[in-house]
C-alpha positions in Angstrom: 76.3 122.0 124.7 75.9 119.6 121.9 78.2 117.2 120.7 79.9 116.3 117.3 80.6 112.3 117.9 83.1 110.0 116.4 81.6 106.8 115.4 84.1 104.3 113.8 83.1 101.3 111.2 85.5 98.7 109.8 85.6 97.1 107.3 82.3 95.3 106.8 83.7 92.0 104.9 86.1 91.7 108.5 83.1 93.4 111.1 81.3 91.1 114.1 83.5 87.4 113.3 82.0 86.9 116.7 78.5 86.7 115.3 79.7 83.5 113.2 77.1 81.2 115.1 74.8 83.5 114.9 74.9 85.3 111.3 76.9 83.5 108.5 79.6 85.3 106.2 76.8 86.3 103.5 74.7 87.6 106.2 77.1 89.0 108.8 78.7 92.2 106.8 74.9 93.3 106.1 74.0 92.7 109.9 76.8 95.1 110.8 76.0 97.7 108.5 72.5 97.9 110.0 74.2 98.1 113.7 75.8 101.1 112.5 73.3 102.4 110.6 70.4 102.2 113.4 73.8 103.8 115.7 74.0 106.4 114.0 70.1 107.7 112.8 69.1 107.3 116.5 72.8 110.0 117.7 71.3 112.1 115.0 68.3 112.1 116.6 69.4 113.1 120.0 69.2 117.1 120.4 72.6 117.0 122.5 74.2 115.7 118.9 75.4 118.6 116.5 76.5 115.8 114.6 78.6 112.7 113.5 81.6 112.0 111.8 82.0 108.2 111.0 85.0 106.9 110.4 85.6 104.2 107.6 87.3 103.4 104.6 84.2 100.6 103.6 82.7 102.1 100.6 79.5 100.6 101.0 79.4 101.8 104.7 80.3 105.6 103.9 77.4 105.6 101.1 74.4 104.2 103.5 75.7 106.4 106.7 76.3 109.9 104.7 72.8 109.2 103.2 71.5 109.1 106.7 73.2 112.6 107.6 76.7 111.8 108.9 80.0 113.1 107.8 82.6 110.4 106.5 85.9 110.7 107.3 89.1 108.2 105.8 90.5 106.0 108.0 94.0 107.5 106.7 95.8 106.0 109.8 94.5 102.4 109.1 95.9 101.6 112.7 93.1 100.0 113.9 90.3 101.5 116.3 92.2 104.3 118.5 94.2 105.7 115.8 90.9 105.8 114.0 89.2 107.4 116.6 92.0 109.7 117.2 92.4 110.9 113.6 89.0 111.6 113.8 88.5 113.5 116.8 91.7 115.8 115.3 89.9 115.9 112.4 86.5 117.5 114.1 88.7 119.3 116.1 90.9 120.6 113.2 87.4 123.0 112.3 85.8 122.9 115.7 88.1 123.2 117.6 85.7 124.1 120.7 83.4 121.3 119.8 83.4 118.4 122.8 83.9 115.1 121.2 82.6 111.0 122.0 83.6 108.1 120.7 80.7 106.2 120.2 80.5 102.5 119.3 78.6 101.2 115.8 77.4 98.2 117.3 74.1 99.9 119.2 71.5 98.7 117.7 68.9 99.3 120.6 70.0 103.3 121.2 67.9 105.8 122.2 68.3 109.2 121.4 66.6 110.4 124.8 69.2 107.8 127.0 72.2 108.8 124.9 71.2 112.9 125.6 70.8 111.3 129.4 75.1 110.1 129.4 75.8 113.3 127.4 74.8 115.5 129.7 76.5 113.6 132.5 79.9 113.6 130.3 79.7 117.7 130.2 80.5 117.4 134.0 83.9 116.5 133.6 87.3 116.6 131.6 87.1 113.2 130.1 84.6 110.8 130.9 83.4 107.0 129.6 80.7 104.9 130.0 81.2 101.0 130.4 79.2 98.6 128.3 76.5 96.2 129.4 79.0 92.8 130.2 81.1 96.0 132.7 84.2 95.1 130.8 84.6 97.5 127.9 83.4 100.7 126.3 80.7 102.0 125.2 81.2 105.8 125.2 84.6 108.2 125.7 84.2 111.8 126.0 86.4 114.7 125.7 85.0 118.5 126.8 86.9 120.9 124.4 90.6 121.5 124.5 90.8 117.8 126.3 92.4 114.9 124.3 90.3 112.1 123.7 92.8 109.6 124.3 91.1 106.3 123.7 92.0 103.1 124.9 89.4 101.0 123.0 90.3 97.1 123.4 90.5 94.5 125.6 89.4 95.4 129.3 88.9 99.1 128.3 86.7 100.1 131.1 89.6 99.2 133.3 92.0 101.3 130.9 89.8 104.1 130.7 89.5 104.6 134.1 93.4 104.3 134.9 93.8 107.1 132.0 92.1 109.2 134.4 88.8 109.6 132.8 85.6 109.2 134.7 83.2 106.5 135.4 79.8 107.6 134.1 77.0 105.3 136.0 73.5 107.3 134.7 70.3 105.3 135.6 68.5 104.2 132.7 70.9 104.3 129.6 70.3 100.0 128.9 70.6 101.3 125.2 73.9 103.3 125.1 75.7 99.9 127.4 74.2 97.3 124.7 77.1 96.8 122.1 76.6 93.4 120.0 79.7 91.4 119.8 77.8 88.1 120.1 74.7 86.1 119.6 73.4 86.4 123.3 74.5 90.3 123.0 71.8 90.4 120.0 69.4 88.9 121.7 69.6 91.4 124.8 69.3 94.0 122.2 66.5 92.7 120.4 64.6 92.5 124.0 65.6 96.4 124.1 64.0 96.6 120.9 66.5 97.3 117.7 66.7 100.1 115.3 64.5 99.0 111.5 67.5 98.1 109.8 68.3 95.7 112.5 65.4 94.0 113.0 65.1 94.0 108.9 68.0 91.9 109.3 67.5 89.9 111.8 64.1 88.9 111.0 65.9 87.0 108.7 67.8 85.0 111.3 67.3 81.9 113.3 67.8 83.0 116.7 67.2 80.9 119.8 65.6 82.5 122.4 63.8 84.8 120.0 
């Protein structure tokens, strides 16, 4: 079974405000970009990926990821990140309709194709199914088999809301690189000790960062 994944990107000028001690406003939007851009080249990478459909309106965001091989789909809601991810999972479905769909975060800089084909195959064992990040708090990963609603509930304590939507708890051994979202400067510097994507580390070679 292989996958068609839903990766969503915002804005880059409004992306990781969290990362303001870290990465400063000139820096920050192209720190973001590489994120999503190491995200997304290491799904395409994974054989249990037919493909990915990102989700943006940044123009500078939908150049750089369709030149590494995903599909770019509007942000026509502009609701924020469910309705994103919900408009584009009916828009996958809307010409697969048999494909099983993810939501996958943009903020993975440290994914491996290998550990992401590891949750994916997990995910195919049941209706709807999520993985919770590295802090145990949020998201990481929400899967839908076909004919199942994603229904995401991306946000604040989303592991907690995933799990009351009735989707299952995925707890795979060895996936560090599909829990390690980046929302701050100590989340970086767990990923950099995972060891980042190219465009990440191109960008933050650039950066001061303690502990590194």
């Amino acid at each position: 079974m292989q996958w068609t994944l839903v990766v969503p990107v915002k804005p880059l000028a409004r992306a990781k405000s969290r990362l303001a001690d870290t990465a400063d406003d000139g820096v920050r939007p192209g720190l973001a970009l590489a994120f999503a851009q190491d995200t997304v080249a290491a799904a395409l990478a994974c054989p249990a990926v037919a493909d990915v459909a990102v989700v943006t309106d940044d123009a500078r965001a939908g150049r750089e990821l369709a030149a590494l091989g995903a599909g770019i789909v509007p942000d026509e809601p502009g609701g924020g990140l469910n309705a994103a991810l919900a408009h584009g999972a009916a828009t996958v479905r809307a010409s697969r309709p048999e494909s099983p769909v993810a939501a996958l975060n943009a903020d993975l800089p440290a994914l491996r194709p290998a550990e992401l084909a590891r949750v994916l195959s997990a995910a195919t064992q049941f209706p709807r199914a999520f993985l919770p990040d590295a802090a145990g708090i949020g998201t990481t990963l929400l899967a839908a088999a076909p004919g199942r609603e994603l229904a995401p509930a991306f946000g604040t304590d989303s592991r907690a809301r995933h799990r009351a939507s009735g989707a299952v708890e995925l707890s795979p051994g060895a996936v560090d690189s599909v829990r390690q979202d980046v929302d701050t400067g100590a989340d970086l510097r767990l990923a950099l000790a995972l060891g980042v994507g190219p465009h990440t580390a191109a960008v933050a070679a650039r950066l001061l960062i303690p502990g590194q």
